[in-house]
C-alpha positions in Angstrom: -5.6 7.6 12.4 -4.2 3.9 12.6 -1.9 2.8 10.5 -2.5 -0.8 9.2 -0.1 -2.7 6.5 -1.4 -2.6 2.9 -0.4 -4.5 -0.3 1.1 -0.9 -2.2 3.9 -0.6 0.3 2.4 2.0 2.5 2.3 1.7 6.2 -0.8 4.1 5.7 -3.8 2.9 4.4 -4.6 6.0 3.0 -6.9 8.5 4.3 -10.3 11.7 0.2 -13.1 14.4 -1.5 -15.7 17.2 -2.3 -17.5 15.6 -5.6 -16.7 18.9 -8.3 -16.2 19.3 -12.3 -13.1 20.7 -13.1 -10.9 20.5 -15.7 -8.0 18.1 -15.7 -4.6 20.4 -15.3 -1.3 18.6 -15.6 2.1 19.7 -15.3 5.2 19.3 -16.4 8.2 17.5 -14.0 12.3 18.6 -14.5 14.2 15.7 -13.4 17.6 15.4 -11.8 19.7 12.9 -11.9 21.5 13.2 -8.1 24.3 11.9 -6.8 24.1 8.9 -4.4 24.2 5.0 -4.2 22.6 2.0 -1.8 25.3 1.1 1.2 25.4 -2.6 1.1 25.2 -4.7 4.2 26.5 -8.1 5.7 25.7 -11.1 4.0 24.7 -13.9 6.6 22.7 -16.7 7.8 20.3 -15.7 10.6 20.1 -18.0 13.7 17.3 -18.5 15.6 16.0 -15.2 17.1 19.4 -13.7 16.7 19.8 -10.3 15.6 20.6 -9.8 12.6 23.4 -7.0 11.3 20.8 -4.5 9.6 19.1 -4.6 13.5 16.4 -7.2 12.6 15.4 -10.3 14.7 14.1 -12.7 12.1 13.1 -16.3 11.8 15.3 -19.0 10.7 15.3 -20.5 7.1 13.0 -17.9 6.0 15.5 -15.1 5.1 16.9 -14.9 1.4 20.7 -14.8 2.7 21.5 -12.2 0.0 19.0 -9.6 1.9 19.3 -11.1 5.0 19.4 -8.2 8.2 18.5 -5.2 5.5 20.6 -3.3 3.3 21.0 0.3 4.5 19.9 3.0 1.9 21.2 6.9 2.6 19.6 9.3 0.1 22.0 12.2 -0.9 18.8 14.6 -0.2 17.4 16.4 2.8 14.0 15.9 3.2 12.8 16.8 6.4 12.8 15.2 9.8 9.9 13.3 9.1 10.6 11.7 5.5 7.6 10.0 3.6 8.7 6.5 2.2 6.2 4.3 -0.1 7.7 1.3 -1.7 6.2 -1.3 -4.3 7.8 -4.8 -5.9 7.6 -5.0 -9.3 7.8 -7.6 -11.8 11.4 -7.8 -12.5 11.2 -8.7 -8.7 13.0 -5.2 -8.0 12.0 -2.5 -5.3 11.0 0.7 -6.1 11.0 2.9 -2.6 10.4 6.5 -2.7 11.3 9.3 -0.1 9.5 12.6 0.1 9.7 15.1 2.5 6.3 15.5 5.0 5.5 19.3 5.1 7.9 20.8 3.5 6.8 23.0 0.9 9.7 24.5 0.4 11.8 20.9 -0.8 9.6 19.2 -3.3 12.1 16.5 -4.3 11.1 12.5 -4.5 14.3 10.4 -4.5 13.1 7.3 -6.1 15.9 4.1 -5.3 15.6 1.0 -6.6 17.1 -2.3 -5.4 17.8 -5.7 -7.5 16.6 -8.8 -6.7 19.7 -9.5 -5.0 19.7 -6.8 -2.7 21.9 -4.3 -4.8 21.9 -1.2 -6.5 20.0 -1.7 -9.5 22.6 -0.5 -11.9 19.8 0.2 -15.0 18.3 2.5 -12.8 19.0 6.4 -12.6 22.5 6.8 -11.4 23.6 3.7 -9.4 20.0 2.7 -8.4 18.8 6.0 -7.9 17.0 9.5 -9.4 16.3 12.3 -7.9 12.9 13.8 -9.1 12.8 17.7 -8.7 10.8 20.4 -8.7 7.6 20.6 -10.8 7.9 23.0 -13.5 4.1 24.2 -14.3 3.1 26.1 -17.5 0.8 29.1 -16.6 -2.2 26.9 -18.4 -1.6 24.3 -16.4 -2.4 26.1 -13.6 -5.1 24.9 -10.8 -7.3 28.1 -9.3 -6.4 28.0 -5.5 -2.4 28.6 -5.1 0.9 27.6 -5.9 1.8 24.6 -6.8 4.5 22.9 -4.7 5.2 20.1 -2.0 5.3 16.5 -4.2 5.0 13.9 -1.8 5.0 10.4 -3.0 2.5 7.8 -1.2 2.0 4.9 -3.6 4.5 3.0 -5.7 2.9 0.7 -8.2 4.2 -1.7 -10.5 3.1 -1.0 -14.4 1.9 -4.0 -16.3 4.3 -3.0 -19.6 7.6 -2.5 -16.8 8.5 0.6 -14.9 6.2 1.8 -12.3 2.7 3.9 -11.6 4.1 6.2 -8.2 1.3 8.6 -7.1 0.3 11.1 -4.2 -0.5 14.4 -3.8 1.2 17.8 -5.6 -0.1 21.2 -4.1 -3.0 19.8 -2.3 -4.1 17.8 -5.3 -4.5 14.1 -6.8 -1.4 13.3 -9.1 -0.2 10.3 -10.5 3.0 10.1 -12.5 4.8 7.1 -14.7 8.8 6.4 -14.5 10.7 3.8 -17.2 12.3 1.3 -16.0 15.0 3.4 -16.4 13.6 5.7 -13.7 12.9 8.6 -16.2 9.3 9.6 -16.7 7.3 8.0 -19.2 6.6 10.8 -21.7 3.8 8.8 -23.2 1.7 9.0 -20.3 -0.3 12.2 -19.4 1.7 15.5 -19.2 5.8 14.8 -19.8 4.5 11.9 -17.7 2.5 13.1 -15.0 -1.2 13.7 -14.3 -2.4 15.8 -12.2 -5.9 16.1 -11.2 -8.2 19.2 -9.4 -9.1 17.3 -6.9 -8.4 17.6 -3.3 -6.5 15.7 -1.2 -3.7 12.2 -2.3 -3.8 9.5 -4.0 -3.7 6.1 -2.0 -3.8 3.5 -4.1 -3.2 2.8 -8.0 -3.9 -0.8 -9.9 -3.4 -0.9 -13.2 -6.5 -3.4 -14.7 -6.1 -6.1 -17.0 -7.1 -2.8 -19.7 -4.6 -1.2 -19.4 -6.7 1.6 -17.9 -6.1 2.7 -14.0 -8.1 2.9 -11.0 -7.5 4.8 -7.9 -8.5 5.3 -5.1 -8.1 8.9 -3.3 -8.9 10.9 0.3 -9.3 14.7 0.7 -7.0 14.6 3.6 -9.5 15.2 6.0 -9.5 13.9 9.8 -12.3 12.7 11.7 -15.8 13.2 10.3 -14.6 15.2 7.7 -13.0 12.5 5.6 -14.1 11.5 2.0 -13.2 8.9 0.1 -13.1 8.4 -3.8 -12.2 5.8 -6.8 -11.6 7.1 -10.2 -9.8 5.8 -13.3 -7.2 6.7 -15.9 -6.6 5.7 -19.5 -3.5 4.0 -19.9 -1.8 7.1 -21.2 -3.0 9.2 -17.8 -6.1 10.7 -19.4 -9.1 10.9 -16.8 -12.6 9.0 -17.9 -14.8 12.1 -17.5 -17.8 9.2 -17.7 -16.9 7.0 -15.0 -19.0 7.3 -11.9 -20.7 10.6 -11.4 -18.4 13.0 -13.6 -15.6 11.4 -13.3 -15.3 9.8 -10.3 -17.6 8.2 -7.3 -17.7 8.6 -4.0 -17.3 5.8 -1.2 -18.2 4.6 2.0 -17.4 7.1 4.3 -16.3 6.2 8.3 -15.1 8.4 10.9 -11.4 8.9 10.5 -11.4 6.6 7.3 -9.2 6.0 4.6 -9.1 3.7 1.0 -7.1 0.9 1.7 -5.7 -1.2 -1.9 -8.0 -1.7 -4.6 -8.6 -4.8 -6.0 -9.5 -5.6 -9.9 -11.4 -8.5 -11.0 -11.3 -10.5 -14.2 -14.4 -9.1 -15.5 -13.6 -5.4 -14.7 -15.2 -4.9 -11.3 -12.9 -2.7 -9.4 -13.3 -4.1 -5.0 -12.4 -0.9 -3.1 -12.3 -1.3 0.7 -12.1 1.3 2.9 -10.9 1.8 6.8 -12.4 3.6 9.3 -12.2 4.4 13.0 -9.7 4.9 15.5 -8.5 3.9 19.0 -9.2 0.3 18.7 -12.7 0.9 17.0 -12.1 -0.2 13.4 -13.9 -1.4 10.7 -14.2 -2.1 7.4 -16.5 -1.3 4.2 -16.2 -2.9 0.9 -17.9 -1.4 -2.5 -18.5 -3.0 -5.9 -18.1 -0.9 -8.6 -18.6 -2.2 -12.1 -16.1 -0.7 -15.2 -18.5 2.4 -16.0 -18.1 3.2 -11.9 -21.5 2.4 -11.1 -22.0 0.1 -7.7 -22.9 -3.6 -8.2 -27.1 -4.1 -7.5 -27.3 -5.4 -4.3 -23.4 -5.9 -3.4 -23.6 -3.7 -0.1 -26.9 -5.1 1.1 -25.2 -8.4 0.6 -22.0 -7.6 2.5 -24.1 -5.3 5.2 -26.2 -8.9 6.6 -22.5 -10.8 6.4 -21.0 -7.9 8.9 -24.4 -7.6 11.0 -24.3 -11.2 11.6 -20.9 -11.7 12.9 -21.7 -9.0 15.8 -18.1 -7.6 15.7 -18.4 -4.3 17.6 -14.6 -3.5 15.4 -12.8 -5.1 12.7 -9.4 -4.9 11.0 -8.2 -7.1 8.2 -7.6 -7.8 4.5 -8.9 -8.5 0.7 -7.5 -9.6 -1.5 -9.0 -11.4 -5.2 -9.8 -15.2 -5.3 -10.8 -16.1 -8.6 -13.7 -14.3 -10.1 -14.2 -12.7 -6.6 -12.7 -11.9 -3.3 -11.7 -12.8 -0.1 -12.0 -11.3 3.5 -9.4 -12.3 5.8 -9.3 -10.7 9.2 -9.8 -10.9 13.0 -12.7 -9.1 14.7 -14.5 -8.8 18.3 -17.0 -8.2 20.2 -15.9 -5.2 21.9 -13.4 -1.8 21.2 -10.2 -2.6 21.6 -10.2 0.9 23.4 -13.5 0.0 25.5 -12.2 -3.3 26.9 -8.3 -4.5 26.1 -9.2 -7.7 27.2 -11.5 -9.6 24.8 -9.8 -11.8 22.8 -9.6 -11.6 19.0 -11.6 -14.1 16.2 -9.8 -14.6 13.0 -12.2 -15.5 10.2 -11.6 -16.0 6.6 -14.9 -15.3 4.2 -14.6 -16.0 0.5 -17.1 -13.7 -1.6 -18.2 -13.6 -5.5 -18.2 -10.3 -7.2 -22.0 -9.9 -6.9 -21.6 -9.9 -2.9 -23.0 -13.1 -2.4 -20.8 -15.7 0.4 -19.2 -19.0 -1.1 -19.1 -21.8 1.8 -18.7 -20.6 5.0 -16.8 -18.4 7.3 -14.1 -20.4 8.9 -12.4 -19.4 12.5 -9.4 -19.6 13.9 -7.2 -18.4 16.7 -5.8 -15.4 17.4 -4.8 -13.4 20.3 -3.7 -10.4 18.4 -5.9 -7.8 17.2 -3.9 -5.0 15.3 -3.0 -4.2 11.9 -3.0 -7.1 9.2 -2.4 -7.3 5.6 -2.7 -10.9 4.0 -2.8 -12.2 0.6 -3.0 -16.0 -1.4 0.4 -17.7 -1.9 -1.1 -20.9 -4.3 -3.8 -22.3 -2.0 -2.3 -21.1 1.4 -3.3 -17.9 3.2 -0.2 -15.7 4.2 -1.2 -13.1 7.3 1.6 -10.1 8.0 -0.1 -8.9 11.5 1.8 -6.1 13.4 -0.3 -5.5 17.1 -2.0 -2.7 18.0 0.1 0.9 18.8 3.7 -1.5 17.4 4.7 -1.4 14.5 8.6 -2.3 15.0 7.1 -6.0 15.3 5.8 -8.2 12.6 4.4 -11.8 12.9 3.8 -13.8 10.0 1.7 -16.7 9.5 0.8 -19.2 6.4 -2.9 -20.8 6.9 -4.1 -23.3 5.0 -7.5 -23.7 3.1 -9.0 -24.6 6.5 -7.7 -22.2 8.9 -5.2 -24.4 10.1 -1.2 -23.1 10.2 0.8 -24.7 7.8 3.5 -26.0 10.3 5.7 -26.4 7.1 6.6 -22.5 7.2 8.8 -21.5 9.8 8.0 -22.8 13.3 4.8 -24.3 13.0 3.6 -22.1 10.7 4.7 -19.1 12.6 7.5 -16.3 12.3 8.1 -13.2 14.1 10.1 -10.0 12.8 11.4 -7.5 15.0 13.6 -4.4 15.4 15.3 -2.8 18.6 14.4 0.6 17.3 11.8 2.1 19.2 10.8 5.8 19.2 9.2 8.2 16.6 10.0 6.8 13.5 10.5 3.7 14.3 8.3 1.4 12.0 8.4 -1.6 9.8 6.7 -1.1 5.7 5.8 -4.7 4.0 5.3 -5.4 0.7 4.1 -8.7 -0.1 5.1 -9.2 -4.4 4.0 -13.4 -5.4 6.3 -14.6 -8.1 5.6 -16.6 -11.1 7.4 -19.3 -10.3 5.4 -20.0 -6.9 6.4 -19.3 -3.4 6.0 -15.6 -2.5 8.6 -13.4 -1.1 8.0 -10.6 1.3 10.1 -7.8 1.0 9.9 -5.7 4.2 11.3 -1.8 4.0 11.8 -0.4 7.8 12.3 3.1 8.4 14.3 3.8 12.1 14.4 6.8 14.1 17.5 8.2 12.4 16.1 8.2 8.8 17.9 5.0 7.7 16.3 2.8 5.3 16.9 -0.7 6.2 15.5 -3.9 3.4 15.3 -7.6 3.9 13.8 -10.3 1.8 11.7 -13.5 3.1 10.7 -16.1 1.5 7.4 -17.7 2.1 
C-alpha cells in the first residue's frame, strides 16, 4: 500500500472491518517509567541547500534555528528492527512521538518522548521527556474471545482538547485507544485505568476529538487488497463507546482496493468528513463521506461528490482535506492516466472548496504541478500550505504556500517554494510531517524523520 503524509503524524494513512456486536472489553495498562533522555543537536543557521548537522538539506530562513538540522532521540528500549513511530503537535506546541515495535508480540512496550517547543527534553514529562509504557495487564473479564492479548503498537498520536494527548492503535489484533496527562501518565478518568479497548478487528488510524468533547475515529481491519474495510466510530469523552452511533456502534465506509482512512475532519455543526485512500502502484484515489453526529451519511453528500470526481476525468488521484469554515476543502493533483500505466502524463493540481451538504462553492481552480505523489496540505490564514513527497521517495519533501488563487506566494521561501531532503536512503529511510497552526498565526511544521539506523531525527519550520 502507498504511504501518503497525513495531518496525525503518520507516514501511513491508515489502512479496517467485519460490522459485529460485541461487548466493549478494556484493559488495564502498568506503566514504567524507563530510563533515557533526548540527545541534543547543533544549534545553527542553515545556508542555502547546505546540509544541515542532523543530515537535513533544508531551505533558508525557513528553519526555527533552535531545531534547525533535527535533534537526535535514542530510546533506551529494543523494539525491533522495524520500529513503529507516530507523532502529533499538541497545543503547548510540544511533540508527542511514540515508538512501538512492528511484529513483535513478544515486546509490547510504547516509549512515548516528548520534546519542547524549543527542541528539548520536555522536563514535565515522564523522566526527562520520556515514559516507557509496558505491558498490558488484562483482568480475566476483560478478556476478548479469540487469543491473548499482546503486541501494543501505537499508530496515532492526537492532541486532547483539555491538554495531554489521545494515542491509539491496535492491542492483540484489536481497536484501542488510550489517554496520557500531560504528564505522560495515563488519564485514569478516561475508559479503563485510561485505555479502551474495543472487539473490533484491526487499528485505529485516526482520532479527533470534536468540539463535544466526544471522539471519532476512524479504523481498518488490517486487510490488504480487496479485503480491506474501513470504519468511523465515536467515543464519549471519558472512552465509553456510543452503542447508537451508525449501525451498532459504528458505520462502515467507502471501501477501495488496498484502501485505508486517512484523517478525519470535524465540522462546527458535528458532521464528522472521513476520507479514505485507495489503490496502489500509481492508481489512487480518493472517497469522502458525510456522516452526521448520530453516524448516519448526509442525503445526497456522495451523489454530490460522485458528479465533482466524474467530471474532472482523473483516471487517479492523491491529495488532501482539510475544514474551511462550515465545510471543506479538497486540495490535490490528479491525471488522466495511472501513474503505473503511463509515467509520463503530467500532474493537475486543483483546489475545490465544498459545504457540508456536498454541494461545490465557486470553482475548481488549477495550477501547476509536475509532481504526482503523496501530499498532505492544510490552511495557514488564507494561504494554502502543500507538503508533497514524489512518488516511491519519501527521504524528500517540497513544500509550497498557495494563495487563494492558486498562485505561489513568492513571499515563503524561494518563490513560494522549499525543498527538504536527507542523504539517507535505504529501508527505513523516511521523512513523518506534522503540520500543528498556532494561535498566534503563522504555522510551523514539525517534521520527525526516521533513518535506516533507527535514529529519530526533528526539525522545526516555520511557514
Amino acid at each position: 500500500m502507498r504511504s501518503p503524509l497525513t495531518g496525525d503524524g503518520k507516514v501511513v494513512r491508515g489502512s479496517v472491518v467485519v460490522r459485529r456486536t460485541a461487548a466493549i472489553a478494556v484493559a488495564a495498562l502498568t506503566t514504567l517509567v524507563g530510563v533515557g533522555a533526548l540527545s541534543g543537536g547543533h544549534e545553527s543557521v542553515a545556508a542555502p541547500l547546505e546540509a544541515s548537522p542532523g543530515g537535513f538539506t533544508v531551505h533558508p530562513n525557513i528553519t526555527d534555528p533552535r531545531c534547525n538540522g533535527g535533534h537526535g532521540l535514542e530510546w533506551a528500549a529494543d523494539l525491533g528492527a522495524i520500529p513503529i513511530v507516530a507523532s502529533g503537535t499538541l497545543p503547548d506546541g510540544s511533540t508527542l512521538i511514540a515508538v512501538s515495535s512492528a511484529g513483535s508480540p513478544n515486546k509490547p512496550t510504547v516509549v512515548l518522548y516528548s520534546v519542547s517547543s524549543a527542541c528539548t527534553p520536555n522536563l514535565a514529562f515522564g523522566k526527562a521527556g520520556m515514559v516507557s509504557l509496558g505491558p498490558m495487564q488484562p483482568q480475566p473479564k476483560d478478556q476478548l474471545p479469540g487469543g491473548a492479548l499482546d503486541g501494543l503498537q501505537i499508530d496515532v498520536v492526537a492532541p486532547a482538547s483539555a491538554g495531554g494527548a489521545f494515542i491509539a492503535g491496535s492491542y492483540g489484533g484489536h481497536w484501542i485507544v488510550g489517554k496520557v496527562t500531560a504528564q505522560g501518565q495515563p488519564d485514569l478518568s478516561f475508559g479503563h485505568r485510561g485505555w479502551s479497548l474495543l472487539p473490533f478487528g484491526g487499528e485505529v488510524a485516526s482520532v479527533v476529538q470534536q468540539p463535544s468533547g466526544e471522539l471519532a475515529l476512524a479504523a481498518t481491519n488490517g486487510g490488504a487488497g480487496c479485503c480491506t474495510t474501513n470504519w468511523i466510530a465515536t467515543l464519549s469523552a471519558t472512552g465509553r463507546p456510543d452503542s447508537q452511533f451508525g449501525n451498532s456502534g459504528r458505520e462502515e465506509l467507502p471501501t477501495g482496493e488496498d484502501s485505508g482512512p486517512a484523517s478525519l475532519v470535524t465540522e462546527p455543526n458535528g458532521d464528522v468528513l472521513a476520507p479514505v485512500d485507495y489503490g496502489n502502484m500509481g492508481c489512487w484515489g480518493m472517497s469522502l463521506e458525510m456522516l452526521e453526529p448520530a453516524g448516519h451519511q448526509v442525503p445526497l453528500f456522495q451523489q454530490r461528490l460522485n458528479r465533482f470526481w466524474k467530471a474532472l476525468h482523473f483516471g487517479a488521484f492523491t491529495g488532501s482535506v482539510y475544514a474551511d469554515g462550515a465545510g471543506f476543502t479538497i486540495i490535490g493533483t490528479g491525471q488522466a492516466h495511472c501513474y503505473a500505466s503511463k509515467p509520463a502524463a503530467s500532474a493537475t493540481g486543483l483546489i475545490a472548496r465544498f459545504g457540508t451538504d456536498g454541494k461545490q462553492i465557486g470553482r475548481t481552480l488549477r495550477f501547476a504541478s509536475t509532481r504526482f505523489g503523496s501530499l498532505y496540505a492544510s490552511a495557514d490564514g488564507n494561504d494554502t500550505l502543500i507538503a508533497e513527497s514524489p512518488y516511491a521517495n519519501s527521504t524528500r519533501l517540497t513544500l509550497e504556500l498557495l494563495r487563494p488563487d492558486a498562485s505561489l506566494d513568492t513571499g515563503f521561501a524561494t518563490g513560494g517554494v522549499a525543498e527538504i531532503r536527507t542523504p539517507w536512503t535505504g529501508m527505513g529511510a523516511t521523512l513523518q510531517t506534522q503540520l500543528s497552526i498556532t494561535e498566534a498565526g503563522p504555522g510551523t511544521i514539525v517534521i520527525v524523520a526516521q533513518d535506516a539506523g533507527r535514529q529519530l531525527q526533528l526539525t522545526r519550520l516555520d511557514v
